[in-house]
C-alpha positions as CSV (number, residue, x, y, z in Angstrom):
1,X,5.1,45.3,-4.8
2,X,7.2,46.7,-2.5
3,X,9.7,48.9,-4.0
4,X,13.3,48.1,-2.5
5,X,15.7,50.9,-0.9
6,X,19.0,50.6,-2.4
7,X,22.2,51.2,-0.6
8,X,24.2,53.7,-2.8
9,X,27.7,54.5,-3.4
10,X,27.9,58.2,-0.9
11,X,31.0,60.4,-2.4
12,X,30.8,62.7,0.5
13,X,32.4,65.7,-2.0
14,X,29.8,64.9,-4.2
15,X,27.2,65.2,-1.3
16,X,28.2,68.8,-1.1
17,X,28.8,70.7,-4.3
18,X,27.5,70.8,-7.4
19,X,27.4,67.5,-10.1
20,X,29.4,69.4,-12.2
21,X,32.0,70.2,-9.3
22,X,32.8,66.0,-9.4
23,X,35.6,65.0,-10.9
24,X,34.6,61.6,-11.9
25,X,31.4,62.9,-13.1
26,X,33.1,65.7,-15.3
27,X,35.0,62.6,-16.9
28,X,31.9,60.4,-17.1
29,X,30.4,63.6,-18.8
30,X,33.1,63.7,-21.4
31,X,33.2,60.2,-22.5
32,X,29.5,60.4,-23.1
33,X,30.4,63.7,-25.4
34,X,33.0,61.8,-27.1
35,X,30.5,58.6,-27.8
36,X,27.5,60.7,-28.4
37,X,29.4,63.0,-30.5
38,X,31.0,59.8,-32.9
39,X,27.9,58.3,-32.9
40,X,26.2,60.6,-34.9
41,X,28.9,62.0,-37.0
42,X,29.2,58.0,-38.1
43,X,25.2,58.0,-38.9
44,X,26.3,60.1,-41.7
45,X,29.7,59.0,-42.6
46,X,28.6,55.2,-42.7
47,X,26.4,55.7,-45.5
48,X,28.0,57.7,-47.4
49,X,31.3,55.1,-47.3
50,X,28.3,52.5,-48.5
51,X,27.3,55.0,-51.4
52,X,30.4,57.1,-52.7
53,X,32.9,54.0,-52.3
54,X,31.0,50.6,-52.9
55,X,27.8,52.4,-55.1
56,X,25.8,50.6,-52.9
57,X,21.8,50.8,-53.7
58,X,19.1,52.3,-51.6
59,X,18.0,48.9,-50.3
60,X,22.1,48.3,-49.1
61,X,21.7,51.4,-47.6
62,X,18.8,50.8,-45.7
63,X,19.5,47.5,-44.5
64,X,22.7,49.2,-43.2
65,X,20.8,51.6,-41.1
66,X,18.8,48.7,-39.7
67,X,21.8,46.6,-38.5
68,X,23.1,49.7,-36.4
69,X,20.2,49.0,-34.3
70,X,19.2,45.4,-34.7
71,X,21.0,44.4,-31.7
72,X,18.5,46.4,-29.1
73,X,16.1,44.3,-29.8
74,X,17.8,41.0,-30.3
75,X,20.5,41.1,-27.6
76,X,18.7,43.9,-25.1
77,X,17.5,41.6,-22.7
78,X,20.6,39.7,-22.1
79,X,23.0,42.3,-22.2
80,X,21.1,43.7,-19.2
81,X,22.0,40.3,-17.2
82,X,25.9,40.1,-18.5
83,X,26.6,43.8,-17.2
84,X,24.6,43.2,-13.8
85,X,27.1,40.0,-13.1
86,X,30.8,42.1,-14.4
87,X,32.3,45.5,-13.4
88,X,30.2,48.0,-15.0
89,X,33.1,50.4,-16.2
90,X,35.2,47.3,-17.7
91,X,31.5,46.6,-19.5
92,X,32.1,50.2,-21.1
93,X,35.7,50.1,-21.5
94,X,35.7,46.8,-23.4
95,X,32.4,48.1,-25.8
96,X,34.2,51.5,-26.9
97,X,37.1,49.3,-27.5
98,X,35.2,46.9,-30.0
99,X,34.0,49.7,-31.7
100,X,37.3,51.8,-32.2
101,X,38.1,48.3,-33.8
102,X,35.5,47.7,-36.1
103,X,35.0,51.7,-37.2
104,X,38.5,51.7,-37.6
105,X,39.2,48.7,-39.9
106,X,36.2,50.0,-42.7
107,X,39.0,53.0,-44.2
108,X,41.9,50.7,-43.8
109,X,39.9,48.1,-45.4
110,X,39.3,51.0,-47.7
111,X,42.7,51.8,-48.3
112,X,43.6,48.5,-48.9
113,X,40.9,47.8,-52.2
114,X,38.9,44.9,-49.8
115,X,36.3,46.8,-48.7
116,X,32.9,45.6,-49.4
117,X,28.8,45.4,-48.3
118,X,29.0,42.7,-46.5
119,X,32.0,43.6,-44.6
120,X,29.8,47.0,-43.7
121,X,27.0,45.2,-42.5
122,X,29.1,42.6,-40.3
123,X,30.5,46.0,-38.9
124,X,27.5,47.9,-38.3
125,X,25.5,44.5,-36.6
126,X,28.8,44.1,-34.5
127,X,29.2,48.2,-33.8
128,X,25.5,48.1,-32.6
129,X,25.5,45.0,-30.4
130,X,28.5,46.9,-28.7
131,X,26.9,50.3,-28.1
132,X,23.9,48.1,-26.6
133,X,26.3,47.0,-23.6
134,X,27.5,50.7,-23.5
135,X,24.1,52.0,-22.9
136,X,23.2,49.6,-20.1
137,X,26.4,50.1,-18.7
138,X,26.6,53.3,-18.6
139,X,23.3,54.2,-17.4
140,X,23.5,51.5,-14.3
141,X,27.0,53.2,-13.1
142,X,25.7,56.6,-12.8
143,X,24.4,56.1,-9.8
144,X,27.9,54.8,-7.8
145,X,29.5,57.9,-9.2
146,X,27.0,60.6,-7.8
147,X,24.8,61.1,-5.1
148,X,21.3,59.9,-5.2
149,X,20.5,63.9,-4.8
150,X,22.2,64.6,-7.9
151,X,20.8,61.6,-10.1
152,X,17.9,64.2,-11.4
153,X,21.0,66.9,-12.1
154,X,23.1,64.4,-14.0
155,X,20.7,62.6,-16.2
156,X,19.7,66.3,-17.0
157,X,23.5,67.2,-17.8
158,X,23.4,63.7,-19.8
159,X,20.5,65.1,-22.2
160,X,22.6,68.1,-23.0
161,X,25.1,66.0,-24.4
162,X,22.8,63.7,-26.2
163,X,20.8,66.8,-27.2
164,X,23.7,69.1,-28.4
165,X,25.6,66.2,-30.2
166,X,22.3,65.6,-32.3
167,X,22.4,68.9,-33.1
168,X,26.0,69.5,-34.4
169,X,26.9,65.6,-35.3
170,X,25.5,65.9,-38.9
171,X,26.9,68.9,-39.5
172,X,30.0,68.2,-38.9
173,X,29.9,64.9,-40.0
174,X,29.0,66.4,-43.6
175,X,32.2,68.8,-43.3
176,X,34.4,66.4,-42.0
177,X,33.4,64.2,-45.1
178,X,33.9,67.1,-47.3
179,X,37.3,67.8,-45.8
180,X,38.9,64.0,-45.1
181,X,36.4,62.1,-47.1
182,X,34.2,59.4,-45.8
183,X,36.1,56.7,-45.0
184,X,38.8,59.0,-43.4
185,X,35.8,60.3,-41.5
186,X,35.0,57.3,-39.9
187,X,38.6,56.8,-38.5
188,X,37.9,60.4,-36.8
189,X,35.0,58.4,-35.1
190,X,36.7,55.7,-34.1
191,X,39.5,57.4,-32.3
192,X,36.1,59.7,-30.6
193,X,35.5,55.7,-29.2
194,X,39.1,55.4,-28.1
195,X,39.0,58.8,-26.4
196,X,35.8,57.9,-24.8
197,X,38.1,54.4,-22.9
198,X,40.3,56.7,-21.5
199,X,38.1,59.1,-20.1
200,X,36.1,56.2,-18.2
201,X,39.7,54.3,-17.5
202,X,40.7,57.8,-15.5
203,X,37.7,57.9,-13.5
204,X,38.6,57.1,-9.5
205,X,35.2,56.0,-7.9
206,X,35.8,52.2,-7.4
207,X,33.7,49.7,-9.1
208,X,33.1,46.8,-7.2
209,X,33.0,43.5,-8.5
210,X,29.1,42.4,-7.8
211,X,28.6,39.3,-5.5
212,X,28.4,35.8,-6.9
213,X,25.0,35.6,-5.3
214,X,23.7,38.8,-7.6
215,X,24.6,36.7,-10.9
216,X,21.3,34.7,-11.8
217,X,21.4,32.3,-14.6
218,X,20.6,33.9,-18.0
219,X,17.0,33.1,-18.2
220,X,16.2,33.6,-14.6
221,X,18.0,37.5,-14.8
222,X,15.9,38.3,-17.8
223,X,13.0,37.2,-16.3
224,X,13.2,39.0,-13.1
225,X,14.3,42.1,-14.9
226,X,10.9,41.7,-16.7
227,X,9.0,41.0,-13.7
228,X,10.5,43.8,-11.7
229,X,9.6,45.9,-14.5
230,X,5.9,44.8,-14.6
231,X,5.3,44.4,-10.4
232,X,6.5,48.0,-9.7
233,X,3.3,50.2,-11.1
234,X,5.3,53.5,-11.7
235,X,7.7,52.3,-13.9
236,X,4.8,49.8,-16.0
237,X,2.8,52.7,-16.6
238,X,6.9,54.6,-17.7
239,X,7.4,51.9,-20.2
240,X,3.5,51.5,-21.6
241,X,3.6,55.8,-22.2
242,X,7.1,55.7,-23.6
243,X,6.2,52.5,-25.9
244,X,3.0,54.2,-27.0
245,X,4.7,57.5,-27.7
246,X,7.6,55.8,-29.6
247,X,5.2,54.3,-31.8
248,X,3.6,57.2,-32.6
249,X,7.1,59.4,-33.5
250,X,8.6,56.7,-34.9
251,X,5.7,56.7,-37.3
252,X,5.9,60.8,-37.7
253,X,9.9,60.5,-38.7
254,X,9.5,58.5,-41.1
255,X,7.1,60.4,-42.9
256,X,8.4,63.9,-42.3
257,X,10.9,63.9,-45.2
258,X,8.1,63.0,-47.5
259,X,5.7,65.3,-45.7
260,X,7.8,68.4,-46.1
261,X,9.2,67.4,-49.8
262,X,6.1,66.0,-51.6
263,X,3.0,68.0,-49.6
264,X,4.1,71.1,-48.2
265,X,6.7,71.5,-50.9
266,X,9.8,72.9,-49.3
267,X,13.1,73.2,-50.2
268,X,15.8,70.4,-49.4
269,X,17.5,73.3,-46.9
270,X,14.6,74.2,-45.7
271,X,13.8,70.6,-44.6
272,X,17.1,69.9,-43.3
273,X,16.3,72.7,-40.3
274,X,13.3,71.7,-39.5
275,X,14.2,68.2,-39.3
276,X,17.3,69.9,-36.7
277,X,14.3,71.5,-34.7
278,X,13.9,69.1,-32.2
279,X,17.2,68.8,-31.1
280,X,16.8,72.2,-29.8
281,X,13.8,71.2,-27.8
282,X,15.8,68.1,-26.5
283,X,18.8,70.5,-25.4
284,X,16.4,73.1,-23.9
285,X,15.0,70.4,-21.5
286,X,18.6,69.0,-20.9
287,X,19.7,72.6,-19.7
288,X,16.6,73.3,-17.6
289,X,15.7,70.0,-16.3
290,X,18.3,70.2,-13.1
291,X,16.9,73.6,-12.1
292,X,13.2,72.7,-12.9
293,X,13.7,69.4,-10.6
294,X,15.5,71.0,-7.7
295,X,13.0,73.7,-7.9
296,X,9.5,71.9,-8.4
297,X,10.3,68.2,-7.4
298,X,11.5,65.6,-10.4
299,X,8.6,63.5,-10.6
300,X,6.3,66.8,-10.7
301,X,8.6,67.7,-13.2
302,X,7.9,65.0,-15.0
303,X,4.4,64.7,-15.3
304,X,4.1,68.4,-15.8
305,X,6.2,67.5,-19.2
306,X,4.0,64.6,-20.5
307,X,1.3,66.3,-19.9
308,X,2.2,70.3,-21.1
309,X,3.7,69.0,-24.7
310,X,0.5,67.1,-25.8
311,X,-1.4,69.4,-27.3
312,X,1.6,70.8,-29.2
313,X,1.1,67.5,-31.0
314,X,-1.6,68.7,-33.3
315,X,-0.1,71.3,-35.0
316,X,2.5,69.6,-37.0
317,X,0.0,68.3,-39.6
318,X,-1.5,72.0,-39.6
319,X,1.8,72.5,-41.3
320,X,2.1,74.6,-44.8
321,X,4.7,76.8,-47.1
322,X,3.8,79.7,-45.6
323,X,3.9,80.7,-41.8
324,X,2.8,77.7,-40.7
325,X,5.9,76.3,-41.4
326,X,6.4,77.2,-37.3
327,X,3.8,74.9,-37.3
328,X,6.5,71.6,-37.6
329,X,9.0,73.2,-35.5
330,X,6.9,74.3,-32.2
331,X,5.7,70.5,-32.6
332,X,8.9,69.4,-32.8
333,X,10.8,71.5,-30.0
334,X,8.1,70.2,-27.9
335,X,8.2,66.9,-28.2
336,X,11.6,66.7,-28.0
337,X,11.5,68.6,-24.7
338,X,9.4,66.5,-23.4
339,X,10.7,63.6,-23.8
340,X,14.1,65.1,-22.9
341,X,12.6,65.6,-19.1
342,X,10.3,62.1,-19.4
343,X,14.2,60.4,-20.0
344,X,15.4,62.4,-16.9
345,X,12.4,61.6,-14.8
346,X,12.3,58.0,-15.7
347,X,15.9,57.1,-15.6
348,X,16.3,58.9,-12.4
349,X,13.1,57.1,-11.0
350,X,15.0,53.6,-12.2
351,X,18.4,54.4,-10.6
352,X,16.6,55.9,-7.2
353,X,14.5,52.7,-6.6
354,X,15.9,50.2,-8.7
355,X,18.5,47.4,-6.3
356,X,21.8,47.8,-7.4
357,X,22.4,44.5,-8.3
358,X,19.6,44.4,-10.7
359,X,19.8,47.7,-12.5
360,X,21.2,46.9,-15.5
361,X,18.7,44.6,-16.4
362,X,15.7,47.1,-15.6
363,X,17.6,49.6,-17.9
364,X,18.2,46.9,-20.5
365,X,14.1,45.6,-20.3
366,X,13.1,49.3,-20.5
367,X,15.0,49.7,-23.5
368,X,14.0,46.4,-25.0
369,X,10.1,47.3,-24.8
370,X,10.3,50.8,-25.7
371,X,12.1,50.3,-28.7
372,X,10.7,47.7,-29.9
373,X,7.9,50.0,-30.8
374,X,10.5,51.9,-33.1
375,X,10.2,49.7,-36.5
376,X,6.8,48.6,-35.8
377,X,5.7,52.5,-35.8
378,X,7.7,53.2,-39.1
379,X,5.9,49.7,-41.0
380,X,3.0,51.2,-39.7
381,X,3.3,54.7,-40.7
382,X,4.4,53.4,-44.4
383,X,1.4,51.7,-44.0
384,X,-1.6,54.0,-43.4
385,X,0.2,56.6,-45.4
386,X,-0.7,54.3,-48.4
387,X,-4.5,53.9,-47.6
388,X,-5.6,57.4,-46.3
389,X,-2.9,60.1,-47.2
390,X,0.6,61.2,-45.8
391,X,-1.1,64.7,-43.7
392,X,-4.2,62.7,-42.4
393,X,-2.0,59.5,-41.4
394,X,-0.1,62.1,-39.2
395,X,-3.2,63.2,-37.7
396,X,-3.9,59.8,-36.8
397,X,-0.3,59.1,-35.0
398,X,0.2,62.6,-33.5
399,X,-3.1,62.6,-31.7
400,X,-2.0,58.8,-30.7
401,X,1.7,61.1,-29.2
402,X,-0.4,63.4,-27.5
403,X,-2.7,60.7,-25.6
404,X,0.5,58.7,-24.8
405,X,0.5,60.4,-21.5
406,X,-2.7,58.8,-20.3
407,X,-0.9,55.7,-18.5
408,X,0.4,57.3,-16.2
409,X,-3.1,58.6,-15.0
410,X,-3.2,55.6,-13.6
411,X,0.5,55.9,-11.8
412,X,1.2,57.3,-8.7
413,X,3.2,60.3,-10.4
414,X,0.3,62.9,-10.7
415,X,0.5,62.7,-6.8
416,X,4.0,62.8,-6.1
417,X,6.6,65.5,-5.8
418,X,9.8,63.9,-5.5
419,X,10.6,60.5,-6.4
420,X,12.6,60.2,-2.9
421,X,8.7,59.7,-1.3
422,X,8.8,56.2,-3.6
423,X,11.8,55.3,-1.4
424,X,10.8,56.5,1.9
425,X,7.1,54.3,1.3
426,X,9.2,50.8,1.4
């Protein structure tokens, strides 16, 4: 197939200076911060509402962490077609707004005595199918607010955020539940989803309406976005390594805690930092990845970060309670930087080639396969854990992570420098 050229909203200030130097972006940037940083201080503040208000039981508590991201796999697809056909900015304006509405009405409902589990999971389901439109959105207007020389430099600056609000989310989510309590803590969030609207309502760049002849009929968008996805070879071989490799983590996660606790025999603090390790990884790659692309060319970049954190992958299960404990973190850091530059290679390769009018369903069908590997890899983990042992079950999936790059052998990328030389073949 050949891959379509796509005509690009030029800010000639931006063409000049530094990503960091635009305005719009800088704003852009800081509503990501404020949704990042909300998002994951309400991982821990949701929960603990279920458990220190309603008692709620493990299984509550579980389900509730499913429903937060339930919605990618059963509304992905067509929330990639309903943000192609509106305004991609009111798309985000009207999500963070649904979900300073929800977040905010679980403490009043508090306050009030008619809080209860069902009223959480109704929230966390609806909270979910709204970030959903946020991330689509969001990632398909990008590309009118830079140009397509930055894309590589702001998706980079975009994994600093995501990184660095991993990191310190928990944290302070756990003091600002100490401090306000948890319900009070999750009106904090909310109002981090209000601040997020106004930073993308200040934001200057126009955003034009798309064309009545770029709004397909439901089934007909999510088909295309699919077969987009599978005609360009590039970005099949993107979504078969990041679907493998998601398997395979998703699989590791959910055994770590069990892994550290029950056979290497650490502390709960001790555990807690390791489990923190990759987050560094993930904000070393955010920090470097503009540098390294300008420097060696994004999609050599790329591949050079698939392929450089495989072998990493084996020493996690080398892991013991003694100096090998490094063993879990270098695994960790790695992974986590490399995946940090795969997501900046791959989303900048989606917004550089990808026709405007049909980027938010490519993001939303790359989202929708690779995640769907997510809860399969955790049954599955759970799974083989019970036949052969937790250590030699993450044997199994790691060396599974560290072959995950072996797709895109059969890409294009091993032979490219730039992702630009994908444009200039159509």
């Amino acid at each position: 197939m050949l891959l379509t050229k796509c005509v690009r909203h030029m800010d000639p200030y931006a063409m000049t200076t530094g990503v960091l130097r635009n305005p719009d972006f800088l704003r852009f940037l800081s509503s990501h911060l404020a949704n990042e940083l909300g998002a994951n201080i309400s991982r821990v503040a949701l929960p603990l509402v279920a458990v220190m208000v309603l008692n709620a039981s493990p299984a509550e508590v579980g389900l509730l962490a499913a429903l937060q991201t339930a919605a990618y796999l059963v509304i992905g697809l067509p929330a990639g077609v309903w943000v192609d056909r509106l305004r991609r900015r009111h798309v985000m304006m009207a999500s963070d707004l649904v979900r300073f509405v929800l977040l905010g009405s679980i403490p009043v409902a508090a306050e009030l005595g008619v809080l209860s589990i069902e009223m959480m999971f109704a929230v966390a389901l609806l909270a979910g199918t709204a970030q959903v439109f946020n991330d689509v959105a969001d990632q398909t207007y990008l590309p009118r607010l830079v140009s397509s020389r930055q894309l590589s430099d702001g998706n980079a600056k975009i994994e600093v955020v995501r990184s660095g609000s991993f990191l310190a989310g928990p944290g302070l989510g756990g003091v600002l539940v100490q401090l306000l309590g948890a319900s009070r803590t999750l009106f904090a969030t909310s109002l981090s989803a209000l601040a997020s609207v106004l930073f993308v309502k200040s934001i200057k760049t126009p955003d034009k309406p798309p064309k009545d002849a770029d709004r397909p009929p439901l089934v007909r968008g999510m088909t295309e976005g699919l077969a987009y996805l599978w005609h360009d070879r590039l970005l099949r071989m993107f979504v078969t390594s990041s679907a493998i490799g998601n398997l395979c983590v998703s699989a590791v996660v959910g055994l770590s805690v069990l892994f550290l606790a029950e056979e290497v025999k650490l502390e709960p603090g001790l555990i807690g930092l390791l489990l923190m390790s990759g987050g560094i990884g993930g904000l070393i790659g955010g920090l470097t990845g503009g540098w390294l692309s300008r420097r060696y060319g994004m999609a050599r970049m790329t591949w050079i970060a698939v392929t450089a954190g495989a072998p990493f992958c084996l020493l996690l299960p080398m892991t013991q309670a003694d100096w090998r404990i490094a063993c879990f973190a270098i695994t960790s850091i790695m992974i986590s930087w490399s995946a940090s530059m795969s997501n900046v290679g791959q989303s900048t390769y989606r917004q550089t080639v990808t026709p405007d009018h049909m980027l938010g369903r490519i993001n939303a069908s790359v989202r929708f396969v690779t995640w769907a590997t997510l809860p399969l890899g955790g049954l599955l983990g759970g799974i083989v854990a019970q036949q052969i042992g937790v250590r030699q079950t993450l044997w199994v999936f790691l060396a599974g992570r560290a072959l995950a790059f072996v797709p895109l052998l059969f890409s294009p990328l091993p032979r490219m420098r730039d992702f630009t030389e994908a444009q200039a073949r159509s």
